[in-house]
C-alpha positions, 0 to 999 in steps of 0.5 A: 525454516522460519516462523509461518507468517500466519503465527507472525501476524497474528502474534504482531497484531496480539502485541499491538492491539494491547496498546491503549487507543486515545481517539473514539471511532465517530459514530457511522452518522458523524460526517467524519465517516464520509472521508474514508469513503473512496466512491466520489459519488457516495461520499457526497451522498454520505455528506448529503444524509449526515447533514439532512441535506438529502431531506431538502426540497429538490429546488433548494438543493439546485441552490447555489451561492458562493462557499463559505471559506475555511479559516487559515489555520490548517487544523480544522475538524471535518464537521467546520467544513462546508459541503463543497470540499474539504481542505486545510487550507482555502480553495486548496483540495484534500491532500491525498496522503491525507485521505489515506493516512488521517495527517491533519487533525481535520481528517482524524477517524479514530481507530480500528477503521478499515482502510485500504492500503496498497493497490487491490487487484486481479490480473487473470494474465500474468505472463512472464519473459523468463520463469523461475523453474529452479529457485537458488539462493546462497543458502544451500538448503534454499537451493532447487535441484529439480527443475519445475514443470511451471508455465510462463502465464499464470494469474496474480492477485493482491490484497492489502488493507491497514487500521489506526490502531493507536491515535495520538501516540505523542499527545496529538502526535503521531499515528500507530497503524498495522497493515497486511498484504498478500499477494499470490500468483497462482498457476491456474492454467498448468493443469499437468501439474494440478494447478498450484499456488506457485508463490504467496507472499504475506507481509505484516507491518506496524507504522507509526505516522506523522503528518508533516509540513515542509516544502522541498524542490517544489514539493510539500512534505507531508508524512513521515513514518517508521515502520517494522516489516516482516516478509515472507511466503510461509513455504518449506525448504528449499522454497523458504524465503522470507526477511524483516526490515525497519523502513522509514517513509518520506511522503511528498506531494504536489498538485495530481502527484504523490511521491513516497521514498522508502529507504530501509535496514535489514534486521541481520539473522543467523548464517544458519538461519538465513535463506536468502542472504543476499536479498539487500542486493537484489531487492534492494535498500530503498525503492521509491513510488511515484503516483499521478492522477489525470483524467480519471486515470491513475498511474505509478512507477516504482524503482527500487536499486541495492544501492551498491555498485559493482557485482552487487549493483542490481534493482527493478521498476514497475509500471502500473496503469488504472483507468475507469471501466464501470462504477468501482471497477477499473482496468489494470495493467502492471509492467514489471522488470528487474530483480524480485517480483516476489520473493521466491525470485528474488534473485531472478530476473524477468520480465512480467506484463499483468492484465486485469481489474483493480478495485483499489488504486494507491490514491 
């Protein structure tokens, strides 16, 4: 059995948060502060106070004139740019990888400041094609004999949020950021078995990032990153599953599209040790996530494959759909299908449909 994730995280924080930080957080009344504010509404409200704008007479705020330009140069701080926006470059809006992970020198916010991650959401139906009652593996020992009494509907939730921990690693280079994400599916309606938790995955990671510049087939390169992952769902044998990764990240945007391709290498384990050997040709090696806004609707696609043909050729994609339902709630809908859904089916392949709210989208 492996290390309990708790015991995992907790000793990745402890080691990561010994390392020295070379940025000040802002003060929460620096307009630095606004930028990692998701809200539209109440990021100009933020700017508004900050720069005593709010105090203005109600006729001078209906103002309008032309707005103040941004030097050429990409590297500005936050508090140079005028109220209308912010860009590195003129008439060129905030990059979304930016808003996320600090890139430009503009966006900097110093460490230790909570931001969201991956997608936050609760999907009360989580309704499955083919569920896994009798989990398998290579791995004698992760093998089910008994079936499981489990319902085909379930609820699935998910958590996920990052910090800076260390800024400018490399002098002005280079990002150290830890995050985490959880995500369970709970069978909340199967009451003949008293409605357990059928499967939790925890996954901590440390990523070191840099802001890039370079353009490729029509899109602009913007981040790269090196990342230590550890997965696992912190279960007993035969449930056991859990792996470690070293994945590298390549961002890419254009206008109203993000795209992130993750290839990755598993850290090799003991024979022994290993309860799930096969997973790199089930999960995958490398997955990619296309991201694209339009209309206030956000939708993403992620396809992963192992990169390997024959009897070992196998993969997954998911389909996902956010849209506004009423101030920082929305609607959400994921499709999922193929190999690994989550780890405990990791070698199983399904069909899955989520219905729910999201309170945090990729971008």
């Amino acid at each position: 059995m492996k290390k309990q994730p708790t015991a995992v995280a907790a000793a990745l924080v402890a080691s990561l948060l010994s390392l020295p930080g070379h940025a000040q957080n802002p003060d929460p009344m620096d307009i630095r502060a606004c930028t990692a504010i998701e809200n539209d509404a109440q990021r100009l409200a933020c700017y508004d106070k900050a720069t005593g704008r709010d105090q203005l007479p109600a006729a001078r705020k209906r103002q309008s004139g032309p707005v103040p330009q941004l030097p050429p140069d990409d590297h500005v701080f936050v508090h140079d740019i005028p109220l209308a926006g912010r860009s590195g470059r003129p008439g060129k809006p905030m990059s979304l990888l930016d808003s996320r992970w600090e890139l430009s020198r503009g966006s900097k916010l110093g460490t230790f400041n909570i931001r969201g991650y991956r997608p936050v959401y609760v999907l009360p139906i989580f309704v499955t094609s083919n569920q896994n009652n009798r989990p398998t593996s290579p791995n004698p020992n992760n093998t089910v004999r008994t079936a499981q009494q489990l319902q085909n509907i379930e609820m699935k939730f998910q958590l996920s949020l990052k910090t800076k921990i260390w800024q400018g690693v490399f002098g002005d280079k280079g990002d150290l950021w830890v995050g985490y994400t959880q995500s369970s599916r709970w069978q909340a309606y199967n009451a003949r078995i008293s409605r357990p938790f059928r499967e939790t995955d925890y996954q901590p990671e440390a990523i070191l990032v840099f802001g890039t510049h370079y353009h490729l087939l029509g899109w602009e390169g913007r981040m790269f990153g090196i990342g230590l992952n550890h997965q696992s769902n912190g279960r007993a044998d035969p449930l056991s599953r859990s792996w470690n990764r070293v994945i590298a990240d390549f961002g890419f945007e254009r206008d109203g599209w993000t795209l992130m391709i993750r290839p990755w290498w598993r850290i090799p384990e003991a024979r022994k040790d290993d309860n799930n050997p096969d997973i790199s040709n089930y999960v995958g090696r490398a997955d990619m996530q296309l991201v694209h806004e339009w209309h206030g609707q956000e939708f993403g696609l992620m396809v992963r494959h192992s990169l390997r043909g024959g009897s070992r050729s196998h993969g997954a994609a998911r389909f996902t759909w956010s849209f506004p339902l009423a101030g920082n709630v929305r609607g959400y809908m994921q499709v999922f299908k193929g190999y690994g859904e989550s780890l405990i089916d990791y070698n199983h392949n399904a069909t899955y449909l989520g219905l729910g709210i999201s309170l945090l989208d990729w971008y």
